[in-house]
VODO-302259 format. One record per residue (C-alpha): y, z, x; residue in three letters. Coordinates in steps of 0.05 Angstrom, whole numbers, plus 5000, padded with zeros to 4 digits. Last residue first. Layout:
// VODO-302259
YZXALA...
***
This chain:
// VODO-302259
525953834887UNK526853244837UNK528353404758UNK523053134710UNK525152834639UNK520052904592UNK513552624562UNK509553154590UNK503952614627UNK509852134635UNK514052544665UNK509152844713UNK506652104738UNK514151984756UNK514652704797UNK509752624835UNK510851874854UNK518852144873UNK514852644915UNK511152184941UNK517251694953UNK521252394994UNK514652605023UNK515151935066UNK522752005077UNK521352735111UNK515352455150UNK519151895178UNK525952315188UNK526151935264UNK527952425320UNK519452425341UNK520551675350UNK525351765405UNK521652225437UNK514551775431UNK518551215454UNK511850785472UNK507651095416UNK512550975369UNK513050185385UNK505950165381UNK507850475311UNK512249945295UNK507749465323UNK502049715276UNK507349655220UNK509448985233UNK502348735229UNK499448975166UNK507348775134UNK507448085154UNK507347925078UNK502448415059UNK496948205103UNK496847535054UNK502447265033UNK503646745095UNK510646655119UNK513746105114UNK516546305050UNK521646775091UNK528446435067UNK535246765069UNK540046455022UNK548046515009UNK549846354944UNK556045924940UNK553945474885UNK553044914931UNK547145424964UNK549345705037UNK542745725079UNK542446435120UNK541346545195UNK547146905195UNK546747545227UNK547548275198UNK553748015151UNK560348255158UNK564148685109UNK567048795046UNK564147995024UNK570247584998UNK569247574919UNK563747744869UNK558647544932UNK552247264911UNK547347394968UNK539647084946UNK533347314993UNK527646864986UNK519946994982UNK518947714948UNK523247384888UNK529747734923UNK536547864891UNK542648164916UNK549048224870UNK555248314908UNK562448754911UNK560349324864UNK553449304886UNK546849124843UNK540749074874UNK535048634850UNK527348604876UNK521448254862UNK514548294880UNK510547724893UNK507447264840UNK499846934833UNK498947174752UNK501647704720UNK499048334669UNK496648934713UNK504849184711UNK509249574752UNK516349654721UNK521650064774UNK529050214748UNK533750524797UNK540950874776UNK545451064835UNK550051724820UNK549552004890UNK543952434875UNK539251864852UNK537051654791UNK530851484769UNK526950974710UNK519250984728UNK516250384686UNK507950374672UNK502549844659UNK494549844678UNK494850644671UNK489350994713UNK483151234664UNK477350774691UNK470650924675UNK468850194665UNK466249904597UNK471949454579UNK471549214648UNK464749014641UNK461749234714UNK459848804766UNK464349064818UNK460549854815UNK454649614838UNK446749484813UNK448048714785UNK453648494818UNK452248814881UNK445848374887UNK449347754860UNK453347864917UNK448047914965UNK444147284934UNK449546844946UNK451647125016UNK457647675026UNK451848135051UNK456748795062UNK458748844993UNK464248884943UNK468949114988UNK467348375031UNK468948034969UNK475748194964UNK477548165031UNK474147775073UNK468347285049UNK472546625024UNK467646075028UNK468845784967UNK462445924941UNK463546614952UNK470446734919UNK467446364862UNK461546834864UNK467547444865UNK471147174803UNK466746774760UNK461347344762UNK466747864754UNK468647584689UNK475547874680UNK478847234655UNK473647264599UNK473646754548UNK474546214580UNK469946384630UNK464646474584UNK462047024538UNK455247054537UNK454647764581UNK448447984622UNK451947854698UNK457248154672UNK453948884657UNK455349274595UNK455848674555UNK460648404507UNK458448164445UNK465248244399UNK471748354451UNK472948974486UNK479649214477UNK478349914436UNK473350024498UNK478749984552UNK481849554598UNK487649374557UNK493149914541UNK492250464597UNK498950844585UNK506250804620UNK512751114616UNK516751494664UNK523251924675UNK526152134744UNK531752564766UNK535452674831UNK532252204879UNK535552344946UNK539251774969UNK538251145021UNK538050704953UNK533450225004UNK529850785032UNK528151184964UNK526750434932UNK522150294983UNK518950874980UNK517750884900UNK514550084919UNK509850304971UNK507850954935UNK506450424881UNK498950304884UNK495850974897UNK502051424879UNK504351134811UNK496350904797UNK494151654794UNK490651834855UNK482851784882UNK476652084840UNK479852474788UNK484051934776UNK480051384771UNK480650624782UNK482750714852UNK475750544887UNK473849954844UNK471649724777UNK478449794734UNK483649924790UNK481149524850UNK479348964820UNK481448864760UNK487849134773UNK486648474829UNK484248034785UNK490048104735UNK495448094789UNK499348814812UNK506248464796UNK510649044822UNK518149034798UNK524449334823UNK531049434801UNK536249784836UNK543349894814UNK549950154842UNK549449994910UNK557050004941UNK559249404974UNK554248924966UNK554348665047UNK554649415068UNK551549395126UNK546049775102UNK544749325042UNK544248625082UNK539548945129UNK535049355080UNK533048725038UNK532448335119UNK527348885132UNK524748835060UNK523548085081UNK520948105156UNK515748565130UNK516049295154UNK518049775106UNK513449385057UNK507949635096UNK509250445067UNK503050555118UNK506051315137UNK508251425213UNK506952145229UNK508152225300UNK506152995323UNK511853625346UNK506154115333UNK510154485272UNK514153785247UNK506753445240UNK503954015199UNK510554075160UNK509053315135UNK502353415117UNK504054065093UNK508153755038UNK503353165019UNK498453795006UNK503054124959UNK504653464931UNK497453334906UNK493152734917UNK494752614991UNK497552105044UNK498251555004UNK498051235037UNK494451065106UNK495851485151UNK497951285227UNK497751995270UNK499952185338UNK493252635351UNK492653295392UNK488153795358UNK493753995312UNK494853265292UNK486853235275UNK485753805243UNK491853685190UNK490552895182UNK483353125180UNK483653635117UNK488353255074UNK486952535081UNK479252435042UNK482952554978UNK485851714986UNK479151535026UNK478851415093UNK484251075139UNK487251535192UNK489051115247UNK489351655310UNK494451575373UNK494651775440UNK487251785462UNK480252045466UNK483552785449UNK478453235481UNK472053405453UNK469253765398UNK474953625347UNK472652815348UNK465153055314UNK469553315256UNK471552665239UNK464252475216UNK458951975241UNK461951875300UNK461751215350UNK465851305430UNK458251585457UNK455550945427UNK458850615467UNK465250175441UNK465449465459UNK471249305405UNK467948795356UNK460149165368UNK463349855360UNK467049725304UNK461749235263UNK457349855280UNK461150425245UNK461549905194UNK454249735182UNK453250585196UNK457250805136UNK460151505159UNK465351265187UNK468751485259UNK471151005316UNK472651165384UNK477350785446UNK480450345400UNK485149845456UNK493049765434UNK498449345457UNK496348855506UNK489248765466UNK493648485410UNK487748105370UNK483748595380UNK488049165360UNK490848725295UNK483948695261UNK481549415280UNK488249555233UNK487249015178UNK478948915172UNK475549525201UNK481350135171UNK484349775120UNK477349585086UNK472950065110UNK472250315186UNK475351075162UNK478251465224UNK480050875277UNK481451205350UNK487250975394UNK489050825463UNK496550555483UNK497449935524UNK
***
């Protein structure tokens, strides 16, 4: 069982990571908790048992005293990672950050040099890495099961509700205030591309704009506030009274509605609604992070990758094709297809595959639940259990070298668009 402290009790950092230690106490127990917010701080302490000598107000208070355990979750804010992932891995701390890890690249690159110097984990929460479906992606590509990958193509529905959500009303929907959408939304899907290519982006080039959540879109009589607007549901998908007091009545008070507000009742919601952030118009939102944008890249090895993220879909996973000289391998984020051109180049990483009458061969992971990112919530805090067990052998991994590779490759995306112009990778 390994000790750890939770930086950040919001969203990831109380209701996915807390989440998974007690539910595995064999694994992990959270020994200290820090957030500011004091209905979090205390959710913490009262779920885990903690004293209030093991509750801080403010990262800093963990410098004063000796490392309360092996490993630290760091899960604030996107431009809240900088100064304690550095403090706190010199001070003693295997680290799990949340991504991204920072707003600039300069500080993405110390991050990483900061964990090389002291000889610290740095495990970065790219989850995809760790669902049982991009594992089995990576599998079949590794061994060669394509032949050589020529071509990558990726695509990220975001949803309407959740853009919405998170990107129009919310936390991310600014760029001043968190990251541009390439690096606070898609780091997972640059990353994944970077580890499934396994080559060093050479170039990138990117398009992408904010086309419908803004004041040239808002239809005739709109409000300022939702809770003030005549237009009906018909009318307006992005009615955030429909959305998050439907979410409500149906008695579905995590995530979402829980960001929204701590009294997930009737009257609390209706409460955010009408003085927060979540009840906002979102034509009328000071949101400037794009709802659509394609990254086009390719890789030192000659590989060509295309990614499209888009606001614009309804209830659809992401979706993923690569393109090998011997196989084409497709997945629709629930199934994995195999079509082999000809007799595969080389054996298969098991079989527990379904051969279609056409001759596809099929892997199948719809039994598994979408929500917690596909298994991913959970099989990265068992990977980095598993990190904190083999601590050496984790330490050999290029995990903070691969996770500066997709920033960088985010970086370097949101810079070609801005200058309209191809950008060369460091």
């Amino acid at each position: 069982m390994q000790d750890v402290v939770i930086v950040g009790a919001g969203s990831r950092g109380l209701t996915v990571y807390a989440d998974y230690i007690q539910r595995h106490p064999e694994k992990f127990r959270l020994v200290g908790v820090a957030e500011p917010r004091e209905y979090y701080r205390q959710e913490a302490a009262s779920r885990h048992n903690l004293s209030p000598e093991q509750c801080f107000l403010d990262w800093r208070e963990l410098l004063q005293r000796p490392a309360l355990g092996a490993g630290l979750i760091l899960a604030t804010q996107d431009r809240d990672h900088f100064e304690p992932a550095l403090a706190l891995m010199e001070h003693g701390y295997d680290l799990l950050l949340e991504k991204p890890m920072a707003p600039t690249l300069s500080q993405c690159e110390l991050i990483q040099q900061t964990s090389r110097r002291f000889q610290k984990l740095l495990v970065v929460a790219h989850v995809l890495r760790y669902t049982p479906y991009f594992k089995q992606l990576k599998a079949l590509v590794q061994c060669g099961a394509i032949g050589q990958l020529v071509t990558a193509r990726h695509f990220e529905p975001v949803l309407y509700w959740h853009q919405a959500h998170s990107f129009v009303r919310g936390n991310w929907r600014n760029t001043g205030e968190s990251a541009p959408m390439i690096l606070a939304k898609s780091c997972h899907d640059l990353d994944m591309l970077c580890y499934l290519v396994d080559d060093q982006p050479k170039r990138v080039v990117s398009f992408g704009r904010v086309s419908h959540f803004c004041a040239e879109q808002r239809p005739a009589g709109a409000q300022d506030r939702c809770l003030d607007c005549p237009l009906s549901e018909r009318d307006c998908p992005y009615s955030a009274e429909r959305f998050y007091l439907g979410l409500q009545q149906a008695g579905q008070l995590g995530w979402p509605l829980d960001t929204i507000t701590s009294d997930t009742s009737r009257e609390g919601v209706l409460r955010a609604l009408r003085e927060g952030p979540y009840g906002r118009c979102v034509y009328a939102c000071d949101n400037d992070v794009v709802d659509h944008q394609v990254v086009a890249v390719e890789f030192a090895g000659g590989a060509t990758a295309t990614f499209t993220m888009t606001a614009f879909a309804h209830e659809r996973l992401r979706e993923t094709e690569l393109l090998g000289s011997h196989a084409q391998l497709s997945g629709d984020g629930r199934r994995i297809w195999l079509r082999p051109f000809g007799q595969l180049p080389s054996g298969l990483p098991d079989q527990n595959f379904e051969t279609q009458p056409n001759g596809d061969m099929l892997w199948d992971f719809s039994h598994i639940p979408s929500g917690g990112h596909s298994g991913g919530d959970d099989g990265l805090m068992e990977f980095f259990h598993w990190c904190l067990e083999n601590r050496q052998q984790a330490l050999k991994l290029p995990l903070p070298e691969e996770a500066l590779r997709g920033h960088a490759l985010c970086f370097g995306a949101e810079e070609s668009r801005l200058q309209q112009r191809v950008v060369a990778q460091p």
